[in-house]
C-alpha positions in Angstrom: 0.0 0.0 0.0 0.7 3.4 -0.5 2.4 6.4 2.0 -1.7 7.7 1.8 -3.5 9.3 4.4 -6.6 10.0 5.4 -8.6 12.9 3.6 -10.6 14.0 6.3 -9.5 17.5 7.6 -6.9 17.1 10.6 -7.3 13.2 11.2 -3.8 12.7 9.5 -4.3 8.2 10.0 -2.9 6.3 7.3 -5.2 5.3 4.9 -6.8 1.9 4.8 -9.4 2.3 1.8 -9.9 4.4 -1.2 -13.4 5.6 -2.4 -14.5 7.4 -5.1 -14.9 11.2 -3.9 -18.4 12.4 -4.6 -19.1 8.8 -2.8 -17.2 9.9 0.5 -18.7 13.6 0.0 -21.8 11.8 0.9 -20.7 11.6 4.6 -17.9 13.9 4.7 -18.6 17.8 3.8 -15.0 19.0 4.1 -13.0 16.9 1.9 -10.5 18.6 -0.6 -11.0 18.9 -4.2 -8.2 17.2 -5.3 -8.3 13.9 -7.6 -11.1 11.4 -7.9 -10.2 8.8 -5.2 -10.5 10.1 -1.4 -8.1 7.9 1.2 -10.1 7.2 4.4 -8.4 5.7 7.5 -9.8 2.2 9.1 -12.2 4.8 11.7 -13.7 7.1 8.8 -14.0 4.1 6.4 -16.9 2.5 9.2 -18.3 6.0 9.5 -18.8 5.9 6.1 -19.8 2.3 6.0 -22.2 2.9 9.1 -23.9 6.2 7.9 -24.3 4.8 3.9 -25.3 1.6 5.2 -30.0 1.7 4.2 -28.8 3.7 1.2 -26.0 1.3 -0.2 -28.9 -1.8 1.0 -31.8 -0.3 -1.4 -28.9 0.3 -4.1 -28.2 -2.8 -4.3 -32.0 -4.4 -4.3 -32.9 -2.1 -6.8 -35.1 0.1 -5.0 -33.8 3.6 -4.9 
């Protein structure tokens, strides 16, 4: 893995996952502009996972 870490204003963990940026945006406001992959450390990644968790469900049945 890469010398990434995580995009989230002042957390400064090495990243674990990579997600596409308007994805993470969906959970976290103050991410840079910069590229099209946002790094999130292990803690943000379940944030994200946690918070997205009924939308990414209906996604996937079909039903959004």
């Amino acid at each position: 893995m890469t010398d990434d870490v995580c995009a989230v204003p002042e957390c400064g963990q090495p990243a674990a996952r990579h997600l596409a940026v308007p994805e993470a945006r969906r959970v976290f406001d103050k991410l840079p502009e910069k590229g099209r992959s946002a790094p999130l450390c292990k803690a943000h990644y379940k944030e994200w996972k946690k918070a997205t968790k009924k939308d990414r469900t209906l996604e996937r049945l079909g039903r959004r």
